[in-house]
C-alpha positions as CSV (number, residue, x, y, z in Angstrom):
1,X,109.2,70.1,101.6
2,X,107.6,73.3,103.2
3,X,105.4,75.5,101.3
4,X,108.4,78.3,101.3
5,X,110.9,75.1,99.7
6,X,107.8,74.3,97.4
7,X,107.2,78.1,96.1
8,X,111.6,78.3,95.6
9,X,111.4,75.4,93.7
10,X,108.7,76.8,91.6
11,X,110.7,80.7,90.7
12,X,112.2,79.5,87.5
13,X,109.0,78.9,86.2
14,X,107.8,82.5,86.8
15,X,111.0,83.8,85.2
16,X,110.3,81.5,82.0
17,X,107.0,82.9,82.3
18,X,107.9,86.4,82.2
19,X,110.6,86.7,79.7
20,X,111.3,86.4,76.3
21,X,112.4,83.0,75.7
22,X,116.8,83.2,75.7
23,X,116.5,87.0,76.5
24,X,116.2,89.6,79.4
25,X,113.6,91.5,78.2
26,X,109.6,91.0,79.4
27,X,107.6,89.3,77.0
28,X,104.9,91.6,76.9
29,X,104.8,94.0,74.4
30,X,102.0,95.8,74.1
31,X,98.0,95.6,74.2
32,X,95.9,95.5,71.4
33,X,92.8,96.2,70.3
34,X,89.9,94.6,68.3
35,X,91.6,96.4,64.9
36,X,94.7,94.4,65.7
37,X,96.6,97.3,66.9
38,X,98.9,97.3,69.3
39,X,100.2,100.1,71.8
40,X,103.3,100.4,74.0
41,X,102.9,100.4,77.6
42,X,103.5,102.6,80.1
43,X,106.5,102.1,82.2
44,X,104.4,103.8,85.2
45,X,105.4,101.5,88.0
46,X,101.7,100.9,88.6
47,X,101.0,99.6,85.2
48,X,103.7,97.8,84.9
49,X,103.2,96.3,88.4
50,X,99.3,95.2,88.0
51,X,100.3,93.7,84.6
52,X,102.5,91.5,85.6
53,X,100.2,90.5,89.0
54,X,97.6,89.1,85.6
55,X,100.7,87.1,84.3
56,X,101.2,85.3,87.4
57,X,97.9,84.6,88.7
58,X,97.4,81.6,86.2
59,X,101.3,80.3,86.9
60,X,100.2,80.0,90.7
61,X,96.8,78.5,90.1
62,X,99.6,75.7,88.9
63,X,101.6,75.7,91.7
64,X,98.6,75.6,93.9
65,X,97.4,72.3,91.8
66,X,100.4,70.7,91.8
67,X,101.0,70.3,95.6
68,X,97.4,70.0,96.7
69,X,97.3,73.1,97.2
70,X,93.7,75.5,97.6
71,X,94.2,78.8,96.1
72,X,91.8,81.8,96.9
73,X,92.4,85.4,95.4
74,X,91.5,88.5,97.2
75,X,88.3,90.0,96.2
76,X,89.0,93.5,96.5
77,X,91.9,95.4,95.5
78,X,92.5,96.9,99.0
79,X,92.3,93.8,101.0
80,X,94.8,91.6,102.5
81,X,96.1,89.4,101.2
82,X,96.9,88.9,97.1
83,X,96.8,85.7,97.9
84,X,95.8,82.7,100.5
85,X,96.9,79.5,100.0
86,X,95.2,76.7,102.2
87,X,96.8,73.2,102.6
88,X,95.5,69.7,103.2
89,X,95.9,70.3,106.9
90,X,93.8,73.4,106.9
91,X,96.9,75.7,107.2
92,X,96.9,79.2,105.6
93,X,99.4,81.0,104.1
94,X,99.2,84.8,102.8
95,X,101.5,85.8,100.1
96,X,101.7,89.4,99.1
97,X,102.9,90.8,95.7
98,X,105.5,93.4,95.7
99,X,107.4,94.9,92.8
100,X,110.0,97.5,92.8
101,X,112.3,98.5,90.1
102,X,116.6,98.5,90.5
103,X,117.6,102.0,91.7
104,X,121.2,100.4,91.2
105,X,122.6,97.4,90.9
106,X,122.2,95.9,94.2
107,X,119.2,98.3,95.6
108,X,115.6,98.0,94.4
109,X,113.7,102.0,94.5
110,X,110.9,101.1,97.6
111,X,108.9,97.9,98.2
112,X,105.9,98.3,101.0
113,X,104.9,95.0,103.2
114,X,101.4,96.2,104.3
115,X,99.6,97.6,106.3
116,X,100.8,98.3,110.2
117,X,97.7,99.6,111.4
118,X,93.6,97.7,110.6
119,X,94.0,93.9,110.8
120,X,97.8,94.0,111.3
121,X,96.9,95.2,114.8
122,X,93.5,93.4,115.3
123,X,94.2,90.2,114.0
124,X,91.0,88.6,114.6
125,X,89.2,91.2,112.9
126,X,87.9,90.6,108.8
127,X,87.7,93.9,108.2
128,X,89.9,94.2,104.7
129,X,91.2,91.1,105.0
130,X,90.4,87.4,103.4
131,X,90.4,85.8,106.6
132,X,92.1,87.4,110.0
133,X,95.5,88.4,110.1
134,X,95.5,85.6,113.5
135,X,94.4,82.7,110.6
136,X,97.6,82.5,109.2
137,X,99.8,80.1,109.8
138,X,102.7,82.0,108.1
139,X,102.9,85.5,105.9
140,X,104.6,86.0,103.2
141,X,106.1,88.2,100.7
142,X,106.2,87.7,96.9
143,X,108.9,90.0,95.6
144,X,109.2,90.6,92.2
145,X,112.4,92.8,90.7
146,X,112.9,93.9,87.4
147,X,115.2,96.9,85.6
148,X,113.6,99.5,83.5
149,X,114.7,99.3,80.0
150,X,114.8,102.5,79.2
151,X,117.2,103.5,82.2
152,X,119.1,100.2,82.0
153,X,120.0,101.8,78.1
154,X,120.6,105.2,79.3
155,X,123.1,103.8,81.6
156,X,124.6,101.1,79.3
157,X,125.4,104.4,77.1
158,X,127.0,106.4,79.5
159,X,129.2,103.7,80.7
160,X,130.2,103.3,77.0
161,X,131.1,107.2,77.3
162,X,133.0,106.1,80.8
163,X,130.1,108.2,82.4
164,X,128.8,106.0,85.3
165,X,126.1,108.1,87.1
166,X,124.7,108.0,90.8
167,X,121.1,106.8,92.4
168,X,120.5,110.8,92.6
169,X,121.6,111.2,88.8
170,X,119.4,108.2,88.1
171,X,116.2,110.1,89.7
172,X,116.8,112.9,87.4
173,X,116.6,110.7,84.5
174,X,113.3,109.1,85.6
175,X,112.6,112.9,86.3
176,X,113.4,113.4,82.8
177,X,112.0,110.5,81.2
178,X,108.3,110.8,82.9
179,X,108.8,114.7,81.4
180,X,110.9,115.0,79.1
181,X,111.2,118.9,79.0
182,X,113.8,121.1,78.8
183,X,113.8,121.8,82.5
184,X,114.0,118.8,83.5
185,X,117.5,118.3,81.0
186,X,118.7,121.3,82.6
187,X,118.5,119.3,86.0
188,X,120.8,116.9,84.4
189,X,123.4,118.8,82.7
190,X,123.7,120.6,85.9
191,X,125.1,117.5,87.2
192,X,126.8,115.8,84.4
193,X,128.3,117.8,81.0
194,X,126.1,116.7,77.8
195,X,125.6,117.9,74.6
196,X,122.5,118.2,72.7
197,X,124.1,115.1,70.0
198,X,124.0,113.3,73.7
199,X,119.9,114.1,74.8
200,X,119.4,113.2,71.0
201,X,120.9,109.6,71.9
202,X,119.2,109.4,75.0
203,X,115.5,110.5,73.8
204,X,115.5,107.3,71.4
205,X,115.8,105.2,74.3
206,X,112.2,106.5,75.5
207,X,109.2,104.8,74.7
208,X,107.2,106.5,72.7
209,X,103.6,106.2,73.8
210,X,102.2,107.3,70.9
211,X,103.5,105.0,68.5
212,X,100.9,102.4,66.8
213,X,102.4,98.9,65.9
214,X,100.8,95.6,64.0
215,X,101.1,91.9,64.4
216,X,103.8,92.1,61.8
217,X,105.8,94.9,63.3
218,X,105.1,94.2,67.4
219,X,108.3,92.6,68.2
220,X,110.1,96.2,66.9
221,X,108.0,97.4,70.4
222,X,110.6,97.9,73.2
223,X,110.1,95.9,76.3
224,X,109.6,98.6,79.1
225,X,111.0,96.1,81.7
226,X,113.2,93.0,81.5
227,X,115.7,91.3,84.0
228,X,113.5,89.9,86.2
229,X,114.6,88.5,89.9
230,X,112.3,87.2,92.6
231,X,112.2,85.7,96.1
232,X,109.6,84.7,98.5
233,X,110.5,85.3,102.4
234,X,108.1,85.9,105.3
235,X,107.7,89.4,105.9
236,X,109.4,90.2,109.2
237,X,112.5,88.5,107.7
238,X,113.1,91.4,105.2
239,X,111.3,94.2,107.0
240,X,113.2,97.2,108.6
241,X,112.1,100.1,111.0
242,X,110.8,102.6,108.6
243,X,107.6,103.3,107.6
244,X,107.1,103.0,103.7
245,X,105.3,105.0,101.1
246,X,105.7,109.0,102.7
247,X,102.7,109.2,104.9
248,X,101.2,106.5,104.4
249,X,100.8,103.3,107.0
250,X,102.5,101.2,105.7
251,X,106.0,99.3,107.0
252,X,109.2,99.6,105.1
253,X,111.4,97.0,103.8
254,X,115.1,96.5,102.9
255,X,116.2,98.3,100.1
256,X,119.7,96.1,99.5
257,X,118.1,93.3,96.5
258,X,121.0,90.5,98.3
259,X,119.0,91.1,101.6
260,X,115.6,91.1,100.3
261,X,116.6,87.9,98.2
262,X,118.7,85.7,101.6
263,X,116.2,86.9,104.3
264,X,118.1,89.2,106.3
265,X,116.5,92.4,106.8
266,X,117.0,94.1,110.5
267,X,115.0,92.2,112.6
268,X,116.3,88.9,111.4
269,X,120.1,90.5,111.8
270,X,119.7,91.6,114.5
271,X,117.7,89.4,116.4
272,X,118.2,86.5,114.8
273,X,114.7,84.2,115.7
274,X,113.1,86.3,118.0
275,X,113.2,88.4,115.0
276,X,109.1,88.0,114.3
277,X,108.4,88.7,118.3
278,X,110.2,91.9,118.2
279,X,108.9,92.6,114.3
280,X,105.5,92.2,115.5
281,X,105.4,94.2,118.8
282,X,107.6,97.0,117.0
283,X,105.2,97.6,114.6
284,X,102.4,97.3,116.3
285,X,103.4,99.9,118.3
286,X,104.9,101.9,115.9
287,X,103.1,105.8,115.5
288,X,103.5,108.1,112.9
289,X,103.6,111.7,114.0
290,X,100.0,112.3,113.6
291,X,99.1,109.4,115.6
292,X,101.0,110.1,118.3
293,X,99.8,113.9,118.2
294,X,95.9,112.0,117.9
295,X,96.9,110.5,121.3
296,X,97.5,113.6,122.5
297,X,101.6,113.3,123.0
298,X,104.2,115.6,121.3
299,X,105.8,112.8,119.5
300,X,105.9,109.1,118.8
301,X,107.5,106.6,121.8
302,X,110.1,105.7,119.4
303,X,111.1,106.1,115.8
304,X,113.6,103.6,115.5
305,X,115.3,100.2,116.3
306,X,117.2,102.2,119.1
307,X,114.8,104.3,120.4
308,X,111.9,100.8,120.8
309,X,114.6,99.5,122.7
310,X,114.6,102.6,124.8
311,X,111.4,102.9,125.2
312,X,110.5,98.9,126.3
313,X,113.1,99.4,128.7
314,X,110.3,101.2,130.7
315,X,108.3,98.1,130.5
316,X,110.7,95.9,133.1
């Protein structure tokens, strides 16, 4: 079996891991402190995110064991990757973590692959990295996908009004939840036609941060997440021509969760397997508008799929 068949084979575990047992819903609850109380956790994307990242550590310390495996974490926050596995032939593998929430039912909200500038571009450099970008025999992506509860409710609700709102809608009631003001309602009802009776129904669906629970009460607390799905692909098979994250350098992925979950983002459709050629000379090429004004031109040599294929048309 290859490591990627080995790591497949090993996804239920994780999903046992992560859930409640029979259920959708995550099976963390809370933190606690030395008093034995317990508070709710954030459904900040980060939190959540980082959290789960601690869960799974241990789970691939196992998988690691299991198939003779060495396992090496990375010792800063900010270097690549999460995670190196090492087999018996000396081979390396990098797997990444990602998590993104469900925008919709088939769409996740953003997932970046790393970095396309540094050690993606140098790849016999060290510098933020375990080992050189060069060193690895194969990179990979560790998605993890999950639904946020509270939305998942809100829109569970709505249906059961025959309200079925879109991704934009959906923003506002993120907008709303991370707020909750009246302004931010306002931005709602502009859209859709709600009463007061309806925000009432809705605002019991959001975690209350402030609330204090005990060992006997804790399983009352709300699981912020729940539905988990992941995959494992390398990273120029689910990768797209967008930059991710606003300004930051950082390439985009697929957004559609079937996609993400068979393998076939852009490069791999439409290149099929000189997908990781193109994949890696695409984005090590790729500028950003201040990069391309940095090298003293008006704008970047391409922006696109379309427009590389342009532009390394000069090239022959």
């Amino acid at each position: 079996m290859s490591f990627e068949e080995k790591f497949n084979a090993f996804i239920p575990e994780l999903t046992e891991a992560l859930s409640v047992p029979k259920g959708r819903d995550w099976s963390v609850k809370g933190f606690i402190d030395v008093h034995q109380n317990i508070y709710s956790i954030s459904n900040d994307t980060k939190v959540v995110s980082k959290i789960i990242e601690l869960m799974i550590f241990p789970k691939l310390l196992e998988f690691a064991q299991r198939h003779d495996l060495e396992l090496k974490l990375s010792p800063y926050q900010n270097y690549y990757p999460d995670v190196t596995f090492i087999d018996s032939t000396g081979k390396k593998y990098a797997v990444d973590l990602k998590s993104s929430y469900k925008s919709s039912k088939d769409k996740i909200n953003g997932m970046t692959l790393g970095a396309f500038t540094g050690y993606f571009r140098n790849r016999t450099s060290s510098k933020n990295t375990l080992y050189p970008y060069g060193d690895y025999h194969q990179h990979y992506v560790f998605g993890i996908i999950y639904s946020r509860t509270d939305i998942t409710q809100i829109e569970e609700y709505l249906a059961s009004l025959d309200i079925n709102i879109s991704i934009t809608v959906k923003k506002l009631f993120v907008e709303y939840i991370n707020e909750n003001s009246d302004s931010k309602w306002q931005n709602i009802i502009h859209k859709i036609a709600l009463s007061q009776k309806n925000r009432a129904k809705i605002d019991s669906f959001i975690m209350k941060e402030t609330d204090i629970h005990t060992l006997d009460n804790f399983t009352q607390i709300q699981s912020v997440v729940r539905d988990f799905e992941f995959f494992i692909q390398e990273k120029w098979k689910i990768a797209t021509d967008r930059a991710g994250s606003g300004n930051t350098k950082n390439i985009g992925s697929e957004l559609n969760i079937q996609r993400l979950k068979s393998g076939e983002g852009l490069f791999q459709r439409k290149f099929g397997i000189d997908g990781k050629k193109v994949f890696d000379n695409y984005w090590m090429n790729y500028e950003t508008k201040s990069m391309a004004k940095d090298a003293g031109r008006d704008s970047p040599h391409f922006n696109n799929i379309e427009s590389y294929l342009e532009w390394k048309k000069g090239f022959k």
